[in-house]
C-alpha positions in Angstrom: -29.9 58.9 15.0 -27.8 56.8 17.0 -27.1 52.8 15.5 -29.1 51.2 18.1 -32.2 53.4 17.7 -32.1 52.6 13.9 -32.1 49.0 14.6 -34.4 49.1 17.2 -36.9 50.6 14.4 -36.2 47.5 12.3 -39.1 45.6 11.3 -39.6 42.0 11.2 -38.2 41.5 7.9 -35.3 43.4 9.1 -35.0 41.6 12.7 -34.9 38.0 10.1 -32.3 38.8 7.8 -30.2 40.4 10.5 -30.5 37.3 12.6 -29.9 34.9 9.8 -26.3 37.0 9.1 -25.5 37.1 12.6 -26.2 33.1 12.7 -24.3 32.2 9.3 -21.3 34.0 10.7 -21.4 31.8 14.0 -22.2 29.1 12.0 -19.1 30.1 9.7 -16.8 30.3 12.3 -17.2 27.3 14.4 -17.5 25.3 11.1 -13.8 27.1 10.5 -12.6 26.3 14.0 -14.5 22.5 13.2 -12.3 21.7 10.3 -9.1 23.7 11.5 -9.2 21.0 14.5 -10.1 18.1 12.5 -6.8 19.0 10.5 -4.7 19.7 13.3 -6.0 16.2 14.8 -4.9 14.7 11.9 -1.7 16.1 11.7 -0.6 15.6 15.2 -1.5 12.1 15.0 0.6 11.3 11.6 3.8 13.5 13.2 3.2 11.5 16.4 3.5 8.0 14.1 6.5 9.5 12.9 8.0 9.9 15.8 7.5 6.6 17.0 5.3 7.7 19.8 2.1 5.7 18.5 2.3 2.0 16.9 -0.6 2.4 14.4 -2.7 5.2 12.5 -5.7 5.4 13.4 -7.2 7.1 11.4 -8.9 5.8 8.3 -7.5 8.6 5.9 -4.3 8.5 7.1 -4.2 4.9 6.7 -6.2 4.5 3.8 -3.2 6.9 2.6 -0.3 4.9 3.3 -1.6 1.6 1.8 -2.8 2.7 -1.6 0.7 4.7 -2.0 2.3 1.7 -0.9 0.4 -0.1 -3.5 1.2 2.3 -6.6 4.8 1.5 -5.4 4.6 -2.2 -5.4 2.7 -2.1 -8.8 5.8 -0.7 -10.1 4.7 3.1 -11.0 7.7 5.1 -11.2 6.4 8.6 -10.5 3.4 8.9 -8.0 1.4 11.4 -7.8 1.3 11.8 -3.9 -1.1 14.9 -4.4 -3.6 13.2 -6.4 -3.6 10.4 -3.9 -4.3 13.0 -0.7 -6.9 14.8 -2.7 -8.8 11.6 -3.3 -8.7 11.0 0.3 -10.0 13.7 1.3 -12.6 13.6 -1.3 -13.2 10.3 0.1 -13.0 10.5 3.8 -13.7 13.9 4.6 -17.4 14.7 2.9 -18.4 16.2 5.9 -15.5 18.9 6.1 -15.3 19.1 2.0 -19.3 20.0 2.6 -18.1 22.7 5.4 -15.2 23.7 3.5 -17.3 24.8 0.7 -20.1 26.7 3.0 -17.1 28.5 3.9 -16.1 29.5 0.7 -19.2 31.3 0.7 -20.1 33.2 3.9 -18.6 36.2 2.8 -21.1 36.5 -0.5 -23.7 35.0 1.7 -23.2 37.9 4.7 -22.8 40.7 1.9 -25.8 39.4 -0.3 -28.3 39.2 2.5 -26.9 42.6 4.2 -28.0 43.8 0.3 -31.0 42.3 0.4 -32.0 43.5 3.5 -31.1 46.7 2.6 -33.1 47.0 -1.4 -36.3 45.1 0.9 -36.1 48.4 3.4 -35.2 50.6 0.3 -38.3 49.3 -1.4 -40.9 49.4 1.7 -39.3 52.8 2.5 -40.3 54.7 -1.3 -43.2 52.5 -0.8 -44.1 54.7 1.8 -43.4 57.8 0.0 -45.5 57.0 -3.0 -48.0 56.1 -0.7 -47.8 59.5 1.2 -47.7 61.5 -1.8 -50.3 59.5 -3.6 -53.2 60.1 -0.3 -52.4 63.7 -0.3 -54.3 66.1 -2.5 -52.4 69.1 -4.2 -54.9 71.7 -2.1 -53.7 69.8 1.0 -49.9 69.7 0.0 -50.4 73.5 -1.2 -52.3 73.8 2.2 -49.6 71.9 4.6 -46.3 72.7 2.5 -44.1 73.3 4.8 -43.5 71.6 8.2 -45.6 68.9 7.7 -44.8 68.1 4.4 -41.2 67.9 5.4 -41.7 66.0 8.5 -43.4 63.3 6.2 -40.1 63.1 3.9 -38.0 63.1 7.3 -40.2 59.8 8.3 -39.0 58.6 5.2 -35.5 59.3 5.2 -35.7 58.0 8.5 -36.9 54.2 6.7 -34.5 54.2 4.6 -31.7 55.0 7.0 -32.7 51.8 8.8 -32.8 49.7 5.9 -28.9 50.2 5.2 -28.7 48.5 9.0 -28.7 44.8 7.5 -26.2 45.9 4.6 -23.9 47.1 8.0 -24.6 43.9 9.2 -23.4 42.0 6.7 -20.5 43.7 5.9 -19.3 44.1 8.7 -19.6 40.4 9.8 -18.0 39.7 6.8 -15.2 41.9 7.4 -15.0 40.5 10.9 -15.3 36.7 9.5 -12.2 37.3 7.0 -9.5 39.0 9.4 -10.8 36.0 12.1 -10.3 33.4 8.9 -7.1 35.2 8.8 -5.7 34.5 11.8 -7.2 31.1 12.8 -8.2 29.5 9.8 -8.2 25.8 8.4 -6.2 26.9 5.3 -2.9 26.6 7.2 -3.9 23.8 9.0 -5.0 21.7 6.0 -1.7 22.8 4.0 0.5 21.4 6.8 -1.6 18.5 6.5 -0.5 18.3 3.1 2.7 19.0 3.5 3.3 16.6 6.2 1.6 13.6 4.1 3.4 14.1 1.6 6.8 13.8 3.2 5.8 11.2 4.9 4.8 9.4 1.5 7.6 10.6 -0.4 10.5 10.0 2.7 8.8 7.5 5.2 6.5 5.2 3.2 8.7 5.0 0.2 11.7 3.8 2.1 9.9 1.2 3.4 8.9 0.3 0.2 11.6 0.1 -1.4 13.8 -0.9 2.1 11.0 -4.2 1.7 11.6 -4.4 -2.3 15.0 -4.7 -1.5 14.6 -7.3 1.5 12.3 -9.4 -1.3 14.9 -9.1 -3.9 17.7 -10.2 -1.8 15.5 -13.5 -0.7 14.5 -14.2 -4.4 18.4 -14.1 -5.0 19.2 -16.2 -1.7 16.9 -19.1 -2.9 18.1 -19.2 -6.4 21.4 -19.7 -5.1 20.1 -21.9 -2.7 18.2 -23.7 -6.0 21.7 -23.8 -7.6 24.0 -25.0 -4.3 21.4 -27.5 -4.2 21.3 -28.7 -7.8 25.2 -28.1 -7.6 25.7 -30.7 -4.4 23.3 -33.0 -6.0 25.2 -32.8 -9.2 28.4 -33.4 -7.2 26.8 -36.3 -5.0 26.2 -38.3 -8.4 29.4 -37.6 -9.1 31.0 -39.1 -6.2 28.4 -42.2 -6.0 29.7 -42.9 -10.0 33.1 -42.2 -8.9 32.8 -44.5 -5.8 30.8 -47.1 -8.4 33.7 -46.9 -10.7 36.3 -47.6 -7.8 34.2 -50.2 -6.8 35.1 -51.8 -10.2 38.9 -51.1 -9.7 38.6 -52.5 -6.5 37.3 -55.7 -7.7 39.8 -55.8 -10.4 42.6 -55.5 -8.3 41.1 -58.1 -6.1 40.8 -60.1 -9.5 44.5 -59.2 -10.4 45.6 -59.9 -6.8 44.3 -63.5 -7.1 45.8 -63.9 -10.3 49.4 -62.3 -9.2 49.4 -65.0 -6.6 48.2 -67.8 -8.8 51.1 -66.9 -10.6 53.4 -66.9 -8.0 52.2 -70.3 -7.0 53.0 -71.6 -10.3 56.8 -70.0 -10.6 57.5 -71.7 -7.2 56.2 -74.8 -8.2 58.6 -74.0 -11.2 61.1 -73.5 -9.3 60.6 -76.2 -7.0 60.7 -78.6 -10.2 63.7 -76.5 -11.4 65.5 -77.4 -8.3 64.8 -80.5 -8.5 65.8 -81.5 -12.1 68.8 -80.0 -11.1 69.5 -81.7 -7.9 68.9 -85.2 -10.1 70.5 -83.7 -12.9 73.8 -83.3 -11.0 73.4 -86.7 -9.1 73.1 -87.6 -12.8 76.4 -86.0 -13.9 78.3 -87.2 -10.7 77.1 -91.1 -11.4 77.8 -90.9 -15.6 81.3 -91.8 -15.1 80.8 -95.0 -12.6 77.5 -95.8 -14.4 77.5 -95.6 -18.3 75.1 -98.1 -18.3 72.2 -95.8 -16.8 72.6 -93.1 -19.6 69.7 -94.5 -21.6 67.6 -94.4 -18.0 69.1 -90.9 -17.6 67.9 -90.2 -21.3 64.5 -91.8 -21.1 64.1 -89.8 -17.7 65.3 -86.4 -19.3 63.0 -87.7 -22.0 60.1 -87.6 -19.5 61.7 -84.2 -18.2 61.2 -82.8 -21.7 57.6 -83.7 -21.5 57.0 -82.5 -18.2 59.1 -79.3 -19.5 56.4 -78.8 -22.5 53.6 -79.3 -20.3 55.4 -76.5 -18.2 55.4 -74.5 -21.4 51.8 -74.9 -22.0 51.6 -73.6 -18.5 53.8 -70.4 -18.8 51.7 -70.0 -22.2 48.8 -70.4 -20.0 50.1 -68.0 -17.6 51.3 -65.7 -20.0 47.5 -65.2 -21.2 46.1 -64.7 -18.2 48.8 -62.3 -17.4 48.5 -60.5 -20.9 44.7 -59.9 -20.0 45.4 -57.8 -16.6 48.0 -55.9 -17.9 50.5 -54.4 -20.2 53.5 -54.1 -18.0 53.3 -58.4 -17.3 54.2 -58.8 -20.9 58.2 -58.2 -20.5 57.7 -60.5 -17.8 55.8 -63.2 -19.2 58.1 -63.3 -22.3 61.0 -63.7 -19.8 59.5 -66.5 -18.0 58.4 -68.0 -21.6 62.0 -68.3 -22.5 63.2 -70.2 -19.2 61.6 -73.3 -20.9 63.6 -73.4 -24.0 66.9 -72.0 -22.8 66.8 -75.0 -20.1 65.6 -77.4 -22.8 68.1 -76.5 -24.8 70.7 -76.7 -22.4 69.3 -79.8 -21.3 70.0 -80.9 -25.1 73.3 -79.5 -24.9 74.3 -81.5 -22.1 72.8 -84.8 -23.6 74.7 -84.1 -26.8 77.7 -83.3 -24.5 77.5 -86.6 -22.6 76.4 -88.6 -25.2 79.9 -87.1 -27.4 81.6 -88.3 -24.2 80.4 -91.9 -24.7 
């Protein structure tokens, strides 16, 4: 009996299960080409990001990806586990696929099961038939008709049973067919590269952003510290200068004060000088008149007298001086005790030349 006369004695039963192989094998493939493309979709579009031909993902895995690796970076977890992180995704974006993925999984056992079930239902309603047959025959008939008849009643029923292995060749056939197809074309390959492809992307792309914007972040934290520092450094420096510039400030005005006292000074030694020259003009006038006029040496004495007076009051000055000169500085001091002594070395030689002239008289 040739296949298509077999199944064109299929019952109904038969006709259903058949159909419902026939349909979970379309249904298995197109839900294989389905997820294969989904896969592919996704992986052109994250090698297409790569290579710089798109801004942006745009897909919400694919994105949803690259920000929660780039988080377990930033939180400062050393090893990542990239897979763990795709798997997630998937679980979490791809329901529809994971729920297709795992129909696929079982269309081979589905196919064979039902192709087996077809075949013990048929099985079943074919010894059925037999029972049936021998049970409605009486031994005086089957005594009566053994022979041609009886054997064309078991032929009918070898027939049936012949027909019920027609779903079983159904089923595994498809399934056969289903697993070379699967073979050739199927999402496993596409998902791996999918995989594969992520997780350079993570491990190469992603973290050397990461780390590329670690870096940058590090580098500004250091810039403004310095920056802090140069500040706190000039500022330091500034009130350095301002006491610096207060402190010569002071000098300043002690110089100033010094300068007025120099030339105070000064003032006084020419007026010093000034008498100087002119107790010596009249002491000489003096010394040229003593020998045509005795009689004015007591004058001459009362008036170098009144010098000697006018010569302490100098004193006091020079002593006056010589304080004020003390207080602005050390190196005056020589000075001051050189102009101290002018007094008494003049007085006293003023002595020595009244004791002189008055020996003369």
């Amino acid at each position: 009996m040739a296949l298509s006369e077999a199944y064109s004695q299929l019952g109904l039963s038969g006709s259903i299960i058949t159909g419902i192989i026939i349909l979970l094998f379309i249904l298995g493939f197109y839900a294989n080409l389905f997820i294969r493309r989904r896969y592919l979709s996704l992986s052109n579009e994250l090698a297409a990001y790569c290579a710089g031909d798109i801004d942006e993902l745009q897909c919400d895995i694919l994105t949803w990806v690259t920000e929660e690796y780039k988080e377990c970076l930033s939180s400062g977890v050393e090893n990542v586990n990239t897979h763990s992180i795709i798997d997630v995704a998937i679980e979490a974006f791809q329901k529809p696929y994971k729920a297709a993925e795992q129909l696929l999984g079982k269309i081979n056992g589905l196919l064979i099961s039902l192709g087996l079930f077809g075949t013990f239902l048929g099985l079943t309603s074919a010894l059925g038939q037999i029972g049936e047959l021998f049970s409605g025959t009486s031994s005086e008939a089957l005594i009566a008709e053994a022979g041609l008849n009886t054997f064309k009643m078991l032929i009918s029923s070898f027939k049936g049973m012949s027909v019920a292995f027609i779903t079983s060749l159904f089923g595994t056939g498809l399934s056969i067919l289903f697993s070379v197809l699967t073979s050739f074309v199927g999402y496993n390959d596409a998902k791996n590269l999918l995989i594969t492809e992520l997780e350079e992307y993570l491990d190469v792309k992603v973290a050397g952003e990461v780390l590329k914007e670690q870096r940058e972040n590090d580098n500004s934290v250091v810039e403004k510290v310095l920056f802090k520092d140069v500040v706190e450094s000039i500022s330091v420096f500034n009130n350095t200068i301002n006491s610096y510039v207060n402190d010569l400030g002071f000098l300043k005005d002690f110089n100033q004060q010094l300068k007025e006292n120099l030339i105070h000074a000064d003032n006084s030694i020419s007026n010093i000088n000034r008498s100087l020259d002119r107790t010596t003009e009249a002491f000489d006038r003096s010394c040229m008149k003593m020998a045509e006029c005795s009689e004015e040496l007591k004058i001459l004495a009362d008036a170098i007298k009144h010098q000697n007076s006018r010569m302490d009051a100098l004193g006091m000055l020079f002593t006056d001086l010589s304080r004020k000169l003390d207080e602005t500085s050390q190196d005056r001091n020589l000075f001051l005790k050189t102009l101290d002594e002018i007094p008494d070395r003049l007085l006293n030689y003023t002595e020595a030349a009244v004791a002189r002239i008055e020996k003369g008289v």
